[in-house]
C-alpha positions in Angstrom: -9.1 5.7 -2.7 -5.8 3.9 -2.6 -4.1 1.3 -0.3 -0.3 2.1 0.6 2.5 2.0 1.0 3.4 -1.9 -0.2 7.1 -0.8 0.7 10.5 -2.4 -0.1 8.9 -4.7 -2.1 11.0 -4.8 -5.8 14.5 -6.3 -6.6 14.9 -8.2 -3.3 18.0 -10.4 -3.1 16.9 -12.3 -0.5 14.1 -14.6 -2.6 12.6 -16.2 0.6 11.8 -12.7 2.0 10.3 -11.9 -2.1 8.5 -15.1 -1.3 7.0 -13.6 1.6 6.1 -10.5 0.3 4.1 -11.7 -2.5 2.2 -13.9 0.1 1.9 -10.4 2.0 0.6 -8.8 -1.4 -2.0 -11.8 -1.2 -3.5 -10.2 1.9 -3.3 -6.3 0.6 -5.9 -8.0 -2.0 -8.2 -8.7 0.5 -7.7 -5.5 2.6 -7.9 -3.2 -0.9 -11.8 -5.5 -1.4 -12.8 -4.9 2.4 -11.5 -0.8 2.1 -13.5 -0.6 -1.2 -11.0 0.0 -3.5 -9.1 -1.1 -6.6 -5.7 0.7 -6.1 -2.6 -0.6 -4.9 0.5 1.9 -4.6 4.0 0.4 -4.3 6.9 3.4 -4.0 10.5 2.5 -5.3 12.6 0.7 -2.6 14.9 2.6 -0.5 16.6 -0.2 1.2 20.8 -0.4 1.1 22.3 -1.9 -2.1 23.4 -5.1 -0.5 19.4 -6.0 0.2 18.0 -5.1 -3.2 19.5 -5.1 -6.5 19.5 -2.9 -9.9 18.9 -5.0 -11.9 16.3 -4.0 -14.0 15.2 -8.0 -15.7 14.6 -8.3 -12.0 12.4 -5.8 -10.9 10.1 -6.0 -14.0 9.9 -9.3 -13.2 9.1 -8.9 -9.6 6.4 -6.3 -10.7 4.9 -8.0 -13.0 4.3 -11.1 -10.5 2.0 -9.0 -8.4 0.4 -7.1 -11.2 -0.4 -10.3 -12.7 -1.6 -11.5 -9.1 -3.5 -8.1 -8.9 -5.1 -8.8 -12.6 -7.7 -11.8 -11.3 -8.9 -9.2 -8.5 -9.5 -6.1 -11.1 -6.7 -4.2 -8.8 -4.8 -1.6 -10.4 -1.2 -0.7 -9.0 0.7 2.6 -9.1 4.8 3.1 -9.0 6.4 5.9 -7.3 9.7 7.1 -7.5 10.4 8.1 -4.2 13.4 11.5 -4.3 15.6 9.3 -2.2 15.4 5.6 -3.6 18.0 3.4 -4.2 17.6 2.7 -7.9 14.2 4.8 -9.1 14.1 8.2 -7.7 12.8 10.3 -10.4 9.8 10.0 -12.4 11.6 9.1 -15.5 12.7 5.9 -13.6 9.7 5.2 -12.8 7.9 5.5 -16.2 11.3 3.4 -17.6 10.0 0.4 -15.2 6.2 1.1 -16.3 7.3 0.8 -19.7 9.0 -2.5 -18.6 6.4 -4.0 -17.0 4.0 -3.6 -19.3 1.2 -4.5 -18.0 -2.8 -3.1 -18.4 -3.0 -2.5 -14.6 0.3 -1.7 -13.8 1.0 2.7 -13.9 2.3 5.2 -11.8 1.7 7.5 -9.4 2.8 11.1 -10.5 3.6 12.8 -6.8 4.9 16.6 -7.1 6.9 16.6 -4.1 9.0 14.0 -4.8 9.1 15.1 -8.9 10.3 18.4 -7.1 12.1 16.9 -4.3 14.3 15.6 -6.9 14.8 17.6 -10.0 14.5 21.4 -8.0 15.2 21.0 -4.6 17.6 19.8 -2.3 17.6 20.8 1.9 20.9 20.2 2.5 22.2 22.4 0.0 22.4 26.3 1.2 20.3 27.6 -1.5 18.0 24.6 -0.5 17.5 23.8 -4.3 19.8 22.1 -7.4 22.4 24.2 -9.6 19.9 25.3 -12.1 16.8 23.9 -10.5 14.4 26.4 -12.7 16.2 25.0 -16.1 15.9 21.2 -15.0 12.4 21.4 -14.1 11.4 23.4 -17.3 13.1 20.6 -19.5 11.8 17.5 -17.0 8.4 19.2 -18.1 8.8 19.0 -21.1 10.1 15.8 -21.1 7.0 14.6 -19.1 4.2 15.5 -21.7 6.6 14.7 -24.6 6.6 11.1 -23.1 3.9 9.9 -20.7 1.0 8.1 -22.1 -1.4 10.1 -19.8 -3.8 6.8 -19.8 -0.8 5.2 -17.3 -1.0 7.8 -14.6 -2.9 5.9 -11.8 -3.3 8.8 -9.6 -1.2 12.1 -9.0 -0.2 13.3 -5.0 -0.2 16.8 -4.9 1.9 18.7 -1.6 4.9 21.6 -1.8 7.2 22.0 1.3 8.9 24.5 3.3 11.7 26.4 2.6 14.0 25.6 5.7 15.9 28.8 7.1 19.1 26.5 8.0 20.4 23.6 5.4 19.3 20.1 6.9 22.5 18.8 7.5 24.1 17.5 10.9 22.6 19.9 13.8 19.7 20.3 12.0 16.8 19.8 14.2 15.3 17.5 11.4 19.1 15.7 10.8 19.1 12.0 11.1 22.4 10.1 10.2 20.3 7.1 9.3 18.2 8.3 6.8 18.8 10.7 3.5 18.2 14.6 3.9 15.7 14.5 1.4 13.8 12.1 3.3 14.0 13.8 7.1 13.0 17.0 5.1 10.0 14.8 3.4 8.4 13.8 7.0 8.6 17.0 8.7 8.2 19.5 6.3 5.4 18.9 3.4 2.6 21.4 2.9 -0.4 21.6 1.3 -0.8 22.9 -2.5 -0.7 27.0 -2.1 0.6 27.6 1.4 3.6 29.7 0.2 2.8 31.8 3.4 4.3 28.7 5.5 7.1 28.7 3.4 5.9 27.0 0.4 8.8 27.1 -2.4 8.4 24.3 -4.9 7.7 24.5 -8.9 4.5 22.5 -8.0 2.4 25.0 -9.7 4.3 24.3 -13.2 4.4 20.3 -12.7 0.6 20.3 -12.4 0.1 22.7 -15.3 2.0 19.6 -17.1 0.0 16.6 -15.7 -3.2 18.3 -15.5 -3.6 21.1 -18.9 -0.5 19.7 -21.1 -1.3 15.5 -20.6 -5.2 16.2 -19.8 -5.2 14.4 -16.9 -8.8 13.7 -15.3 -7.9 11.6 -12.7 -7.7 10.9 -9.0 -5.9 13.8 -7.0 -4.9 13.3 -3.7 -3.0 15.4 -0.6 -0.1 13.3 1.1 0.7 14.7 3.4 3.9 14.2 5.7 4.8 17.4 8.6 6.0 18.0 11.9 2.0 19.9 12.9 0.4 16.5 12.8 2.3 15.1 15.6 1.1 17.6 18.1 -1.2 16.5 20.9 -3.9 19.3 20.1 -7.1 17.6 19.7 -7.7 20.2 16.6 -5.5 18.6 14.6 -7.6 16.2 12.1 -10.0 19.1 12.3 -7.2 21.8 11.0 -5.9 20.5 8.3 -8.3 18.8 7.0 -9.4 22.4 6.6 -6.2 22.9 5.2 -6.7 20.4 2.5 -10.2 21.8 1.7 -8.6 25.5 0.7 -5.5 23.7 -1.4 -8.0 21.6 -3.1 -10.4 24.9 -4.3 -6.9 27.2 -5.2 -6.0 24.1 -7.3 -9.8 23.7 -8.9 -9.5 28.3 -8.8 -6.1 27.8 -10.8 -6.6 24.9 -13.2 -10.0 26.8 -14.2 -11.2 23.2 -13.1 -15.2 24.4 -13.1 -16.8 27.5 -13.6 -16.2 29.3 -10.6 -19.6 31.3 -11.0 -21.4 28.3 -10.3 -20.0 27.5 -6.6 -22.7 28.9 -4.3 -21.0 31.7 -2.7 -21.9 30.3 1.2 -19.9 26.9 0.4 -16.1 27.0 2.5 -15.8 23.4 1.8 -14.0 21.1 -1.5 -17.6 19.5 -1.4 -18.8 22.0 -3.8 -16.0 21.9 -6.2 -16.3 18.1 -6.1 -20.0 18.1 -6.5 -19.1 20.6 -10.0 -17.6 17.1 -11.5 -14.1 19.0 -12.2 -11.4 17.5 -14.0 -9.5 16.3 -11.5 -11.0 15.2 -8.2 -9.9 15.1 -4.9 
């Protein structure tokens, strides 16, 4: 469905390594045509500030080197604001450099733990969310269908996390000094859409209403999914959550009302069937 991460990529000081990374961008063209598809991802940088810069003249014109690159091959890239980058970490900074780019293949990639990562949660914190996380995301909402051309969404990543029972900060099993909180907490902790009984806290119910009833968004959907479980040496483990992902996928076609459930043969306990309905949104 989608190629990625082209990482670290925008607002480079060092031009010889840009150079090299829009010969490297050369090569994800061929990969995306051999991998059969037409979608290019790029998340916001999170390098330190002395390796990439704010200025905003220069990453629109970084982007819009490889989107014009992309244009010849009928690729279509998609911007993420990652919760812990350096200059774009919420989904208003990314639609800002969208808007700046301006460019027919150039959108974004709506992902609902990093929209929640941002605005309503925080791990290190001992409530393990913002001072009025409900308010903020209510208003971001709101904000988001108010604003968003819905034809610019390129795709949408759909996971919650867990709720941690300690605040990730130093002596946390999950701490590293190297990297940001919301980041350790990102690739040990994500879970799948509806699995509040592993601890699944996030508004990520309310951000898809949003994206998916409010903007009418019938696109790609997709499960990113970052945890701890998939490092274990279990030979189940593909097997498991891929079964996982199945039963997040139907609660998400169940609550969006994305088919008519009465049509789903009753013996089905795969997505297939909900896919095969032509919902909506598709996984």
């Amino acid at each position: 469905m989608c190629l990625q991460p082209f990482m670290h990529y925008e607002g480079l000081r060092n031009r010889h390594k840009h150079a090299q990374r829009v010969e490297e961008m050369k090569l994800w063209l061929d990969l995306a045509k051999a991998l059969g598809t037409n979608l290019i991802s790029i998340p916001s940088t999170f390098l330190s500030k002395h390796e990439v810069s704010g200025d905003m003249d220069l990453i629109v014109r970084d982007l819009r080197e490889i989107a014009d690159l992309g244009a010849t091959e009928g690729i279509q890239y998609a911007y993420e604001s990652l919760a812990w980058g350096t200059y774009s970490d919420t989904w208003e900074q990314s639609w800002q450099v969208v808007q700046r780019v301006d460019r027919h293949n150039f959108g974004m990639c709506l992902d609902t733990f990093n929209m929640a990562a941002r605005m309503y949660a925080d791990p290190a914190s001992p409530s393990r969310r913002n001072p009025n996380a409900e308010a903020e995301t209510r208003a971001s909402m709101e904000r988001l269908v108010q604003t968003v051309d819905v034809r610019k969404i390129a795709y949408v990543q759909v996971v919650d996390a867990e709720y941690l029972t300690q605040p990730l900060v130093e002596g946390h099993e999950y701490y590293d000094a190297a990297q940001p909180a919301r980041m350790s907490w990102s690739r040990n902790c994500r879970l799948f859409y509806g699995e509040e009984d592993r601890g699944a806290y996030l508004p990520v119910k309310a951000i898809l209403k949003a994206i998916i009833v409010d903007l009418g968004y019938e696109g790609w959907i997709s499960a990113e999914m970052f945890n701890k479980s998939l490092t274990k040496p279990d030979t189940n483990v593909p097997a498991e959550h891929a079964r996982r992902a199945a039963e997040s996928w139907k609660k998400i076609v169940r609550d969006f009302g994305l088919h008519d459930a009465q049509t789903l043969p009753k013996h089905d306990s795969t997505a297939s069937a909900a896919f095969e309905q032509a919902p909506r949104a598709q996984l």
